[in-house]
Short mmCIF file of the C-alpha atoms (twelve columns), coordinates in Angstrom:
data_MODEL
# 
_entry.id   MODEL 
# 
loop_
_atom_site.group_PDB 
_atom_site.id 
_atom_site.type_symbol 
_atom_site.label_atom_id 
_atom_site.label_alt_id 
_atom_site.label_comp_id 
_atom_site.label_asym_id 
_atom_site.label_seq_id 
_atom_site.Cartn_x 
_atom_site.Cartn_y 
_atom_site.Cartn_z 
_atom_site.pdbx_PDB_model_num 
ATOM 1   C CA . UNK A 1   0.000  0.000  0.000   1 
ATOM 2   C CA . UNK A 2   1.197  3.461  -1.200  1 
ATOM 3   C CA . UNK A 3   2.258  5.582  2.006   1 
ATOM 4   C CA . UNK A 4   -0.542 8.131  3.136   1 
ATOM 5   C CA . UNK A 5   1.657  10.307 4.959   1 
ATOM 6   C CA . UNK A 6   5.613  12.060 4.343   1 
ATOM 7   C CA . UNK A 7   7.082  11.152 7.659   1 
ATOM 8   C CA . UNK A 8   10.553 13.025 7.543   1 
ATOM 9   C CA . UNK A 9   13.516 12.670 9.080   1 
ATOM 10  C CA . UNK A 10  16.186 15.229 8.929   1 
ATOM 11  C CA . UNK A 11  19.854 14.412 8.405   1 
ATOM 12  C CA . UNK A 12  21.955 17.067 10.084  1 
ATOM 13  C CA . UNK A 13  21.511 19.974 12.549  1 
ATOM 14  C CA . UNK A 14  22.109 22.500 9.776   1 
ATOM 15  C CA . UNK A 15  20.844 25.774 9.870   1 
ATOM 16  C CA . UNK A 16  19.329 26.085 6.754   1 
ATOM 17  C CA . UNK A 17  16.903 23.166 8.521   1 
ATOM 18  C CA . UNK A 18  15.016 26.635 10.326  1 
ATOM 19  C CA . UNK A 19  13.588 27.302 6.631   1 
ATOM 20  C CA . UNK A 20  12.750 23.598 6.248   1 
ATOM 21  C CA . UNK A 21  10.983 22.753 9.508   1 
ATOM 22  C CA . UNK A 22  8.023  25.410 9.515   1 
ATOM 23  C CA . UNK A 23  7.053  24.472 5.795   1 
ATOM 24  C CA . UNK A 24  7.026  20.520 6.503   1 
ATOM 25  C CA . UNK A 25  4.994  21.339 9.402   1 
ATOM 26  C CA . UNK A 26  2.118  23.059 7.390   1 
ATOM 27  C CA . UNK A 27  2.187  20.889 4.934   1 
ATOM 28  C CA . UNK A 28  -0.636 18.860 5.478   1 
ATOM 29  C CA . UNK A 29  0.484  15.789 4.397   1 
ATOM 30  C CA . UNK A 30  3.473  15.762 6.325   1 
ATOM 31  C CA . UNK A 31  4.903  15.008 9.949   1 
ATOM 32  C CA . UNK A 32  8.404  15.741 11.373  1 
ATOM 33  C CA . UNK A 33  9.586  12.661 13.246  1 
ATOM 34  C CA . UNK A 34  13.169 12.779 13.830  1 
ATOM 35  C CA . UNK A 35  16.569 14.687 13.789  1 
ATOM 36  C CA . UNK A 36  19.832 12.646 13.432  1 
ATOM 37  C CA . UNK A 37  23.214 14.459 14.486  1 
ATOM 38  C CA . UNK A 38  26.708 12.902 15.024  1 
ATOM 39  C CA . UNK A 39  26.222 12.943 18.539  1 
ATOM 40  C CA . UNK A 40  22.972 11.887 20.828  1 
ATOM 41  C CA . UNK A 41  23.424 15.113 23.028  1 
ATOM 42  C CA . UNK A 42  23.842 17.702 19.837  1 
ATOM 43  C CA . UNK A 43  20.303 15.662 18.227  1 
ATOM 44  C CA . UNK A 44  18.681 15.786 21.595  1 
ATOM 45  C CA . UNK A 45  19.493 19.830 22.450  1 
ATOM 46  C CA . UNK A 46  18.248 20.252 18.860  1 
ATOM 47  C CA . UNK A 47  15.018 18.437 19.029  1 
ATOM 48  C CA . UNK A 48  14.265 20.276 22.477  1 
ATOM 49  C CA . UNK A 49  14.795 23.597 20.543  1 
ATOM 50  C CA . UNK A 50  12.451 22.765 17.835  1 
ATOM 51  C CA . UNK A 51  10.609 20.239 19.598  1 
ATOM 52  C CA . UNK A 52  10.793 17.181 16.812  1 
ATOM 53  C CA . UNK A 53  10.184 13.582 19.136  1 
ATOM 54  C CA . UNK A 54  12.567 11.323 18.135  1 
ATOM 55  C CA . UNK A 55  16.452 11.700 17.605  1 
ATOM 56  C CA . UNK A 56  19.643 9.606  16.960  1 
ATOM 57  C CA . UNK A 57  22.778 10.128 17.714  1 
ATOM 58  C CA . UNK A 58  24.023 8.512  14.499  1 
ATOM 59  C CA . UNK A 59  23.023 9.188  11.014  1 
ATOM 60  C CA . UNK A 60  22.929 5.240  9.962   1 
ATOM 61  C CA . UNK A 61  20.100 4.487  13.533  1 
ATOM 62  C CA . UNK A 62  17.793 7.176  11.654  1 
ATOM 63  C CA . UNK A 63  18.188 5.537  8.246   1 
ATOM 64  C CA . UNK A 64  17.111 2.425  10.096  1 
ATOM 65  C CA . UNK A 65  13.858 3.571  11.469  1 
ATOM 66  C CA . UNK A 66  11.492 1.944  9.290   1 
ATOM 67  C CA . UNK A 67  8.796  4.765  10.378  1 
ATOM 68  C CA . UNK A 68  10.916 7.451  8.214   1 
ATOM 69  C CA . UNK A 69  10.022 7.316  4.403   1 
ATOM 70  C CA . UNK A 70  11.506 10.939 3.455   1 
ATOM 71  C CA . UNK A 71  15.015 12.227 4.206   1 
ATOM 72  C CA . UNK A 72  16.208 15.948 4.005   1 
ATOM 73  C CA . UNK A 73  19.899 15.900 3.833   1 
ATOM 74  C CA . UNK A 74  21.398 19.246 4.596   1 
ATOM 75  C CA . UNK A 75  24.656 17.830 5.087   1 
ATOM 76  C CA . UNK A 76  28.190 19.609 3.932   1 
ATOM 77  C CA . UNK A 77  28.017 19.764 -0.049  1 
ATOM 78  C CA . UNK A 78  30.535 17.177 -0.250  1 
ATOM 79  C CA . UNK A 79  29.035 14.528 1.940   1 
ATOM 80  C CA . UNK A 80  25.296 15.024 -0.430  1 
ATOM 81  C CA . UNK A 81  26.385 11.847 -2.924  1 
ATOM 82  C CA . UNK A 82  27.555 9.463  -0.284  1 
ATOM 83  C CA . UNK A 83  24.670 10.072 2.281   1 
ATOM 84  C CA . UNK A 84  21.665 10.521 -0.619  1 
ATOM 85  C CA . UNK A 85  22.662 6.921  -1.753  1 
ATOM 86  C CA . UNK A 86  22.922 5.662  1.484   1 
ATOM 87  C CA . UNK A 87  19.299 6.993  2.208   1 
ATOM 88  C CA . UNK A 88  17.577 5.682  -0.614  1 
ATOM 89  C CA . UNK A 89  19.377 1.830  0.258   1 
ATOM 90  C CA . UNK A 90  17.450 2.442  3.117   1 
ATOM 91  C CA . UNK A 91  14.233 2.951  1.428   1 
ATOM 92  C CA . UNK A 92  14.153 6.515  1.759   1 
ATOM 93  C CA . UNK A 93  13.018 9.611  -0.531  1 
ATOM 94  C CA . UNK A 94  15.382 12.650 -0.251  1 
ATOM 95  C CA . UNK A 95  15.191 16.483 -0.533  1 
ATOM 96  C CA . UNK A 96  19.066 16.662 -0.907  1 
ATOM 97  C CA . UNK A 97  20.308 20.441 -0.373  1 
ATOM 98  C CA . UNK A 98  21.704 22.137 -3.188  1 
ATOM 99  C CA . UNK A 99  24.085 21.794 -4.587  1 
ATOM 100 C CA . UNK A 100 23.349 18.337 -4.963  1 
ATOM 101 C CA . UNK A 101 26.936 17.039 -5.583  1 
ATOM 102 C CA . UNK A 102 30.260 18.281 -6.617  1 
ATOM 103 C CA . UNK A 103 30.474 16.069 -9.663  1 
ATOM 104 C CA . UNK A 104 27.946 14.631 -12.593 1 
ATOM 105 C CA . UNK A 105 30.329 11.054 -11.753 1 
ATOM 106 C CA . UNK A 106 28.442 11.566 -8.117  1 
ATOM 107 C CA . UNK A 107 25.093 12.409 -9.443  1 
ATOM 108 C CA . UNK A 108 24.996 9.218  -12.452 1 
ATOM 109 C CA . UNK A 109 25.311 6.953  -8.899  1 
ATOM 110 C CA . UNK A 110 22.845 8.680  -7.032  1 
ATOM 111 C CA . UNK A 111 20.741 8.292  -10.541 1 
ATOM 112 C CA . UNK A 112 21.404 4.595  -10.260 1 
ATOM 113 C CA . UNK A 113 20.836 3.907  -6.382  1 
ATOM 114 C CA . UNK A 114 17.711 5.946  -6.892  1 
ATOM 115 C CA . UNK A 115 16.193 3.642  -9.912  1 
ATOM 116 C CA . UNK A 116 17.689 0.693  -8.278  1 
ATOM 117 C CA . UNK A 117 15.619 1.406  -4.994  1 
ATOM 118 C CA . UNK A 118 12.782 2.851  -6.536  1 
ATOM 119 C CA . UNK A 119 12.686 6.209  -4.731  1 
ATOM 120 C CA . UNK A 120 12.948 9.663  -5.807  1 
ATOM 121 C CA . UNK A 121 15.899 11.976 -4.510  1 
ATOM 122 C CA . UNK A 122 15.432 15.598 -5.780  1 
ATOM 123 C CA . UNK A 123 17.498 18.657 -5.427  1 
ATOM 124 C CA . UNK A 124 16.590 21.076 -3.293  1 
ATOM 125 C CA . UNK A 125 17.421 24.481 -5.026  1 
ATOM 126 C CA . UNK A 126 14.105 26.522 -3.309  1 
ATOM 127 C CA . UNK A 127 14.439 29.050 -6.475  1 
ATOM 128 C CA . UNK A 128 13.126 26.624 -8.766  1 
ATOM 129 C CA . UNK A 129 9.892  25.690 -7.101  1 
ATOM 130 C CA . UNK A 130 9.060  29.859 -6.802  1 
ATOM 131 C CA . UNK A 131 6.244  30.340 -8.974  1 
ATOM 132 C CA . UNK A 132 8.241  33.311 -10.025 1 
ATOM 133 C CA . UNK A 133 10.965 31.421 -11.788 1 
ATOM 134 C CA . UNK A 134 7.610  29.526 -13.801 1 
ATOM 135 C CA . UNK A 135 6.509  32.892 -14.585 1 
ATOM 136 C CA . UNK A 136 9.847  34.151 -15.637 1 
ATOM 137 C CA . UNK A 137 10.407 30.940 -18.170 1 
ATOM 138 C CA . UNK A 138 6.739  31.327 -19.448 1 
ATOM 139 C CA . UNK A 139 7.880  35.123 -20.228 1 
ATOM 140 C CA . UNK A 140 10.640 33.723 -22.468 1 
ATOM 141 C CA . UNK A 141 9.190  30.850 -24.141 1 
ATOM 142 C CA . UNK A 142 6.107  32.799 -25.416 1 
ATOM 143 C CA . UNK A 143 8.437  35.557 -26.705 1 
ATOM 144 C CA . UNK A 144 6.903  38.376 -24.340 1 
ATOM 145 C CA . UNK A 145 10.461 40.401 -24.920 1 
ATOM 146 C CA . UNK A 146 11.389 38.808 -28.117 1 
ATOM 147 C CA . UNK A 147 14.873 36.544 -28.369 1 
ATOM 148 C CA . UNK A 148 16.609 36.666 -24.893 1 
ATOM 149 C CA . UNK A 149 19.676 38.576 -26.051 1 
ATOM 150 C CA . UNK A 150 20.965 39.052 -22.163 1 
ATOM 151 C CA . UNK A 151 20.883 37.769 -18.503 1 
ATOM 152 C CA . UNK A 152 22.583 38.823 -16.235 1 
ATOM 153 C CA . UNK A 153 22.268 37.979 -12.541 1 
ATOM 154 C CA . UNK A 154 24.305 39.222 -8.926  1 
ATOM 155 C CA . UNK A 155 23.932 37.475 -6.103  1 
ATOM 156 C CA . UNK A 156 26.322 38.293 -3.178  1 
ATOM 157 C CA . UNK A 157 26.825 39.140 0.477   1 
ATOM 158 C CA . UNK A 158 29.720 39.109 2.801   1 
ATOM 159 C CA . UNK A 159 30.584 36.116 4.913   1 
ATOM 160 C CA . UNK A 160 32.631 37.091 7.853   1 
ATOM 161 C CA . UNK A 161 32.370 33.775 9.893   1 
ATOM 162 C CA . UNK A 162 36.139 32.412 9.659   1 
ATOM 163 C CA . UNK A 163 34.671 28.880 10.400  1 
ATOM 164 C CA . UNK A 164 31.671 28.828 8.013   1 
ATOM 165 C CA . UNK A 165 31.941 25.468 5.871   1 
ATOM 166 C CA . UNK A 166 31.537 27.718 2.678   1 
ATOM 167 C CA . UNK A 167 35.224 28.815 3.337   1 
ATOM 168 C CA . UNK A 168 36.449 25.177 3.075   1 
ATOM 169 C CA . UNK A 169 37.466 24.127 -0.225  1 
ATOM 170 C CA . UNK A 170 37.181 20.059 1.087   1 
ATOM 171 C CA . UNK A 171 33.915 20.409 1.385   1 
ATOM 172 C CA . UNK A 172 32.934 21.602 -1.514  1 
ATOM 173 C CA . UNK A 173 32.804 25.383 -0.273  1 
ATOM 174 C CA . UNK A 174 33.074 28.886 -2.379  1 
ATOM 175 C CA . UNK A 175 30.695 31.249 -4.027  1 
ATOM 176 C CA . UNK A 176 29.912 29.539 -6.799  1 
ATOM 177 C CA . UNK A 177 28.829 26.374 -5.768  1 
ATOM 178 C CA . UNK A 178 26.343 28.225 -2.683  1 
ATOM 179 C CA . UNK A 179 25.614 31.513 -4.921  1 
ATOM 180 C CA . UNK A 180 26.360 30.867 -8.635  1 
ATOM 181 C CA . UNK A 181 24.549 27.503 -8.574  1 
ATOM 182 C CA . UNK A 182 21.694 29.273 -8.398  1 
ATOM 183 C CA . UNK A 183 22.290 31.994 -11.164 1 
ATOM 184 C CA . UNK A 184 23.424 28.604 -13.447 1 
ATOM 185 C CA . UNK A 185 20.127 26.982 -12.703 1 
ATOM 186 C CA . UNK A 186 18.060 30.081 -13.219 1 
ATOM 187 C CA . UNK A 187 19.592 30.910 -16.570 1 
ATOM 188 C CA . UNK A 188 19.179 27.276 -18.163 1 
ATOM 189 C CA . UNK A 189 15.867 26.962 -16.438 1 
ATOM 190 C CA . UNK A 190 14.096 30.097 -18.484 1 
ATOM 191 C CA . UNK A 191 16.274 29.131 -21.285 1 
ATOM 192 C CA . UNK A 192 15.130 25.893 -21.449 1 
ATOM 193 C CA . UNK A 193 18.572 25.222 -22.934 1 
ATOM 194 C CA . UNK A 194 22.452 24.474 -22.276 1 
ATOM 195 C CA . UNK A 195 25.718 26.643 -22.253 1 
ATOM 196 C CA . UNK A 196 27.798 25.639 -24.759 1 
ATOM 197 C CA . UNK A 197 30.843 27.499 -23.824 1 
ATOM 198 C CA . UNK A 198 31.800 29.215 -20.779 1 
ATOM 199 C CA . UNK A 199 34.734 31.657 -19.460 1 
ATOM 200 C CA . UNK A 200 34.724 32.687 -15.808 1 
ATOM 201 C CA . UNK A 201 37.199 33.937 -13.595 1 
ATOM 202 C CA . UNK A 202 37.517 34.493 -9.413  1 
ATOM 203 C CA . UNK A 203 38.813 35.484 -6.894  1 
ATOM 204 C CA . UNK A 204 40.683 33.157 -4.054  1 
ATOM 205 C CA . UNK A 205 41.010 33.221 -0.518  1 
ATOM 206 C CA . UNK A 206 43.233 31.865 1.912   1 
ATOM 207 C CA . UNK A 207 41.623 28.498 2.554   1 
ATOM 208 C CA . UNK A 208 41.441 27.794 -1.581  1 
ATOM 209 C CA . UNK A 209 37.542 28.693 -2.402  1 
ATOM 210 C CA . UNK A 210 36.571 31.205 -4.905  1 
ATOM 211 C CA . UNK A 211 35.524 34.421 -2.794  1 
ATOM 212 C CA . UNK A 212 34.298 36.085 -5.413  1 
ATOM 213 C CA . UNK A 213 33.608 34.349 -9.019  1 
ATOM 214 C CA . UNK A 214 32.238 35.817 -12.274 1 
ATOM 215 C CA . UNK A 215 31.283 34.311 -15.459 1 
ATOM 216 C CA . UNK A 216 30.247 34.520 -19.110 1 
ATOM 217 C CA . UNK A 217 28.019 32.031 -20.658 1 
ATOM 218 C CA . UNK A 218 27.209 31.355 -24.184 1 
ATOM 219 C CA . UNK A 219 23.977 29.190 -24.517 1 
ATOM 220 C CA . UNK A 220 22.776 27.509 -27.830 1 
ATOM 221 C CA . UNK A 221 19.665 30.175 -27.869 1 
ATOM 222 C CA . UNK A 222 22.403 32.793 -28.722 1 
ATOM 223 C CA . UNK A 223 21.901 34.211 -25.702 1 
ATOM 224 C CA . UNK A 224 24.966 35.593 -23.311 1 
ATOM 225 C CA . UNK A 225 24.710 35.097 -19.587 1 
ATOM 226 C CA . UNK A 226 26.449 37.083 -17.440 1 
ATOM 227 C CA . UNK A 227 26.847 36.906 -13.128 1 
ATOM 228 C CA . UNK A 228 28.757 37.384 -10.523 1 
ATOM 229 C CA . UNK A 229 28.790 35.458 -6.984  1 
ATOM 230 C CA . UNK A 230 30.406 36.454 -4.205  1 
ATOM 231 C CA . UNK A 231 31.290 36.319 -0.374  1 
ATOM 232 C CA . UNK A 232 33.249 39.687 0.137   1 
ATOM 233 C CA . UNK A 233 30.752 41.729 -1.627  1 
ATOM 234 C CA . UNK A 234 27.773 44.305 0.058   1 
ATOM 235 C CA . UNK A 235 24.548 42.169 0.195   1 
ATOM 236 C CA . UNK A 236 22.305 42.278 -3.676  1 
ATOM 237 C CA . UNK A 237 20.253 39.961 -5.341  1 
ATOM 238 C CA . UNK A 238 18.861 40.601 -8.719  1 
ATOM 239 C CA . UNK A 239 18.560 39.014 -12.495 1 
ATOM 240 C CA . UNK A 240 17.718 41.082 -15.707 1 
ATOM 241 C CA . UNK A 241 16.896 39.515 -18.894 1 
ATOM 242 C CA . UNK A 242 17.475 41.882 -22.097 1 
ATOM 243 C CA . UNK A 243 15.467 40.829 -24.603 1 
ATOM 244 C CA . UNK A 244 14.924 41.887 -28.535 1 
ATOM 245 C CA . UNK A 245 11.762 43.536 -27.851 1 
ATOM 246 C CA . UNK A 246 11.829 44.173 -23.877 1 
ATOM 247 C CA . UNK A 247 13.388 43.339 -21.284 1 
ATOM 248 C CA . UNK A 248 12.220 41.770 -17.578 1 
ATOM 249 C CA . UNK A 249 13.944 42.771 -14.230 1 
ATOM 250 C CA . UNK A 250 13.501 40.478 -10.806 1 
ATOM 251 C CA . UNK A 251 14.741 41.994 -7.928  1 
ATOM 252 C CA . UNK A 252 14.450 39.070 -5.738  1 
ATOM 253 C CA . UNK A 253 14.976 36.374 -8.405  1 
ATOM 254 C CA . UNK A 254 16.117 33.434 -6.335  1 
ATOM 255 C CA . UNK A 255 16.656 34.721 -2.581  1 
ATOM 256 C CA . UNK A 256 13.315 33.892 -0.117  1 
ATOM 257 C CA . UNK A 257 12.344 36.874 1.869   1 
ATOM 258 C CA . UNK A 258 8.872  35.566 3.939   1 
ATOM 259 C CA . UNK A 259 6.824  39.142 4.335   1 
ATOM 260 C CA . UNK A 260 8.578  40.924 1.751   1 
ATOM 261 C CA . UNK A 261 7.072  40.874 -2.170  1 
ATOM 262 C CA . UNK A 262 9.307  39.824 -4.991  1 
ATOM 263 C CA . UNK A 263 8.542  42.080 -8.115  1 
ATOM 264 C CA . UNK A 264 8.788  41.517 -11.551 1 
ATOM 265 C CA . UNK A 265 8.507  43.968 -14.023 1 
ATOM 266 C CA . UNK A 266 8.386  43.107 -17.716 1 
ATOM 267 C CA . UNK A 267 8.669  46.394 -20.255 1 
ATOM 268 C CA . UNK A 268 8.502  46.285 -23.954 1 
ATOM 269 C CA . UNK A 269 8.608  48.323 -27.113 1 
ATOM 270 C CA . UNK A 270 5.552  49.713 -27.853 1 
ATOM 271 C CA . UNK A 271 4.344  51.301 -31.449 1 
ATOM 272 C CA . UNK A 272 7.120  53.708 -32.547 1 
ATOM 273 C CA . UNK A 273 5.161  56.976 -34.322 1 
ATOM 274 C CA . UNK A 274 8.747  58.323 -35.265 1 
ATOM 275 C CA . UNK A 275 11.525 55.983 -35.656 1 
ATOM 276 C CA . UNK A 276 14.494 58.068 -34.165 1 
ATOM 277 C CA . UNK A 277 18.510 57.505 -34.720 1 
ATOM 278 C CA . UNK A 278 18.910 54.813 -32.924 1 
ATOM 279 C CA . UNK A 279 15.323 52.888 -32.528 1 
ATOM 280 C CA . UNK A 280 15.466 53.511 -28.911 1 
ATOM 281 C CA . UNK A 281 11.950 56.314 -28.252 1 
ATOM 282 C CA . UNK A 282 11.481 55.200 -24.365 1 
ATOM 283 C CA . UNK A 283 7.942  57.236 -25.016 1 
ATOM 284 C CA . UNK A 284 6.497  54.186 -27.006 1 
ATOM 285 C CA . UNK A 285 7.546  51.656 -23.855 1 
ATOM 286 C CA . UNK A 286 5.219  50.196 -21.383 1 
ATOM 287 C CA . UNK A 287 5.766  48.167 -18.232 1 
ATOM 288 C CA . UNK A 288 3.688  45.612 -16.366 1 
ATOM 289 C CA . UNK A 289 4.512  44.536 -13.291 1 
ATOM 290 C CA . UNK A 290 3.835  41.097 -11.215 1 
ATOM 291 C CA . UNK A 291 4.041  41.420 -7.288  1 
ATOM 292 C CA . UNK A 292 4.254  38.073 -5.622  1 
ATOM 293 C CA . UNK A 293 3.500  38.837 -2.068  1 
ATOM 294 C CA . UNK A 294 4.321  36.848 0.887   1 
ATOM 295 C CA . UNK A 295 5.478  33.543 -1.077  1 
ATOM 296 C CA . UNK A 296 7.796  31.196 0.639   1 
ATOM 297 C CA . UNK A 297 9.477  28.764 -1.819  1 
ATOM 298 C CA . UNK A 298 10.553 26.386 0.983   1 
ATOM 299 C CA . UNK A 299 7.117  25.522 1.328   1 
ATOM 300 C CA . UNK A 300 6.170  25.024 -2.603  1 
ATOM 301 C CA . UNK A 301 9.339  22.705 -2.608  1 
ATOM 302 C CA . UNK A 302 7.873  20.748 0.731   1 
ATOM 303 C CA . UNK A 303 4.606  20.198 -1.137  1 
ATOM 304 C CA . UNK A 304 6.077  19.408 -4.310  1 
ATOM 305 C CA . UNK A 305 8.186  16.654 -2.873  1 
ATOM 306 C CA . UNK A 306 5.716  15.308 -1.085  1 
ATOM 307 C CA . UNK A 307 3.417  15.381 -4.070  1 
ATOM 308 C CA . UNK A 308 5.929  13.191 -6.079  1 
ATOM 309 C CA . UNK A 309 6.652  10.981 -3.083  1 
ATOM 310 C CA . UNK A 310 2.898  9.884  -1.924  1 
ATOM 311 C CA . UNK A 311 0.828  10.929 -5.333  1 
ATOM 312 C CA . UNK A 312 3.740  9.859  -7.894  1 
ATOM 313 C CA . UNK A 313 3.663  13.449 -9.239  1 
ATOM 314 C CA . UNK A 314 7.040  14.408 -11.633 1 
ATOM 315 C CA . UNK A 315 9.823  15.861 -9.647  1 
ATOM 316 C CA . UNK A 316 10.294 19.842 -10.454 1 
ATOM 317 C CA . UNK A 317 14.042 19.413 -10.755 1 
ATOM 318 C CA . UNK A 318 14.966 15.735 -12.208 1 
ATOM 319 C CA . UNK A 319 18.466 14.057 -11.682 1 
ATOM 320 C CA . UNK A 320 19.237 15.023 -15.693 1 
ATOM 321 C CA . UNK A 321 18.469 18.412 -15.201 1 
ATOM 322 C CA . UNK A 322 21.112 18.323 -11.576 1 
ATOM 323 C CA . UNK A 323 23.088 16.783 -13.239 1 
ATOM 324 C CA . UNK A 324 23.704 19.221 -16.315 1 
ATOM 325 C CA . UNK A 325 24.234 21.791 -13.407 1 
ATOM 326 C CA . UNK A 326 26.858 20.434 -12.366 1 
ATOM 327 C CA . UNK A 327 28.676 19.866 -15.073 1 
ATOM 328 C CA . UNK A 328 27.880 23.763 -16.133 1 
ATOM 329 C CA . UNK A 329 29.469 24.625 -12.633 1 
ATOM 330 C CA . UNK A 330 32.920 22.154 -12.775 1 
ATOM 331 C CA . UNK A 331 33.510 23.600 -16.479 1 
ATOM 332 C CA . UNK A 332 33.002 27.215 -14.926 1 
ATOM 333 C CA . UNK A 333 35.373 25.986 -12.263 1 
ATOM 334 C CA . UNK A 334 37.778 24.445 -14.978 1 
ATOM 335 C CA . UNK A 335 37.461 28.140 -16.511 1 
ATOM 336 C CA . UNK A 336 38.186 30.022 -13.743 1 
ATOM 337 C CA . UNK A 337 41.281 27.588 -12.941 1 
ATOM 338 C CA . UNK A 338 42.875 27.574 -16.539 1 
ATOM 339 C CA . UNK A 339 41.966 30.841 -17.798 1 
ATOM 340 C CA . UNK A 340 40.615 28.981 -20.693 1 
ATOM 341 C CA . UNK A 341 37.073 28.540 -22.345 1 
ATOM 342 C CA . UNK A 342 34.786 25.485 -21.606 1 
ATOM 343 C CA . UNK A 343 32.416 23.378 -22.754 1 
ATOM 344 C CA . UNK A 344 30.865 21.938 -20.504 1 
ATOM 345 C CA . UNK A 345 29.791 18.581 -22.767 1 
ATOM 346 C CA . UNK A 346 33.037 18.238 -23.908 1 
ATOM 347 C CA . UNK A 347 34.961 18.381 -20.438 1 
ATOM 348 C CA . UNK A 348 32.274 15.972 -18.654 1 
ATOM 349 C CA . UNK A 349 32.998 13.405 -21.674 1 
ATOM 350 C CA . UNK A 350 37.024 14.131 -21.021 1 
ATOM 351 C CA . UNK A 351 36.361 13.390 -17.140 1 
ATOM 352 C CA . UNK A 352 34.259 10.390 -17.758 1 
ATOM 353 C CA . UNK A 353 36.802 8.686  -20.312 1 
ATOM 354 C CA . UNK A 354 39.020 9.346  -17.051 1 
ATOM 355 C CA . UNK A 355 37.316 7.450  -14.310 1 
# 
């Protein structure tokens, strides 16, 4: 009998677990039973906090609870393709947090423990289940500003914690993989296509991560992508796509802010009366704008998980489309390292003939 109920268990004390935790617990289909840490007393302290009822003091006793049918894994980046396979051996769904792994090698075996054990592990990259980012692609595929000529996207802040895993280049850490993922998903999401060449370049810091990291992306649309990531930078978010005919600007494009409204506003070419020298009368433009007020994308990601897991509904993000992220992000990493363009195809073929 098909389960009736997403009992979750989460895998980690993370903090980005405080975004999690409210949205499983209005989703009405769902029930947090347990938190597993490395140690009994750091699960226990944590449960009391956020009152969940069960805990473990090691990851594998949660796995074994037979009670648990969906995981979130907020573990360090670089521990996501080890632990996501050993969850669904167990029987176990997962909401893996982005980025999902550090290579496409990682992601093909998740691929194959997930088919093997018939569960679903999804990324969970809250941007893409915004209904924002649907409206943005719809914008784009029914040529609203014409052909996409331009994106460009920022997304930055400063991270003075010493510490903070992000800093640790074992671990998968830098700007790119916890800020730049997202401008890489966003851009091949309303795309609906692949970069076939990329150039980047950064910025390094003591430990070895990319501080700050900036890129160029040609996709096969003909469109250029431009953004810039970074950890040392004063705190913006914001993507603008330039099209032939308009152009759309998002000033909260893949951040969450609960109580604050994300705008969109979309402004195109209107009739031109008098064609001056350079086609460019701003009196003939108009501009809409969509407000989305209030929306929390942690909680649209909950529900569509849990709509996958107990109605068999098609995962938002599938392990094809992770895995083309990542192998956008190494090649922007191979970039950045060589001072050479990418392509991303042709350097995950080159590392595959390798292993």
């Amino acid at each position: 009998m098909a389960a009736q109920q997403a009992c979750w268990g989460l895998l980690s004390t993370a903090r980005i677990n405080e975004r999690l935790i409210p949205a499983i617990r209005a989703s009405e289909r769902s029930e947090l039973l347990a938190v597993a840490s490395r140690s009994k007393a750091k699960a226990q302290a944590y449960a009391q906090q956020w009152d969940i009822p069960q805990t473990y003091g090691t990851y594998e006793q949660m796995l074994a609870d037979p009670a648990i049918n969906v995981v979130y894994l907020s573990l360090p980046n670089h521990l996501h393709a080890e632990w996501a396979i050993k969850c669904t051996e167990a029987g176990k769904h997962v909401l893996c947090e982005k980025p999902i792994a550090l290579t496409t090698a990682e992601v093909a075996r998740m691929a194959q423990a997930a088919e093997k054990n018939g569960v679903i592990i999804q990324e969970a990259a809250m941007m893409r289940f915004h209904p924002q980012t649907q409206y943005l692609r719809e914008l784009v595929a029914n040529g609203s500003i014409g052909e996409v000529r331009l994106i460009r996207g920022v997304f930055t802040f400063t991270l003075e914690n010493p510490g903070d895993i992000r800093l640790d280049v074992n671990m998968g850490g830098g700007s790119l993989w916890d800020l730049g993922s997202y401008c890489v998903s966003f851009a091949r999401t309303v795309l609906q296509a692949e970069p076939i060449e990329v150039s980047a370049y950064h910025v390094g810091g003591d430990t070895g991560v990319d501080l700050s990291f900036t890129a160029q992306m040609q996709f096969s649309t003909g469109t250029l992508v431009h953004f810039f990531s970074s950890f040392q930078s004063f705190a913006h978010i914001e993507a603008d796509l330039l099209g032939a005919q308009g152009r759309v600007y998002a000033d909260i494009p893949w951040a969450n802010h609960i109580g604050a409204s994300a705008n969109v506003w979309v402004t195109r070419s209107g009739a031109i009366e008098e064609t001056s020298t350079f086609s460019d009368s701003m009196e003939s433009h108009t501009t809409d704008t969509k407000i989305y007020e209030n929306i929390n994308a942690y909680q649209s990601e909950v529900d569509s998980m849990v709509e996958s897991v107990l109605d068999g509904g098609e995962p938002v993000i599938s392990l094809a489309d992770s895995w083309r992220n990542v192998a956008t992000i190494v090649a922007l990493h191979e970039s950045a390292r060589t001072g050479k363009p990418v392509c991303p195809l042709k350097l995950t073929d080159e590392l595959t003939r390798r292993c």
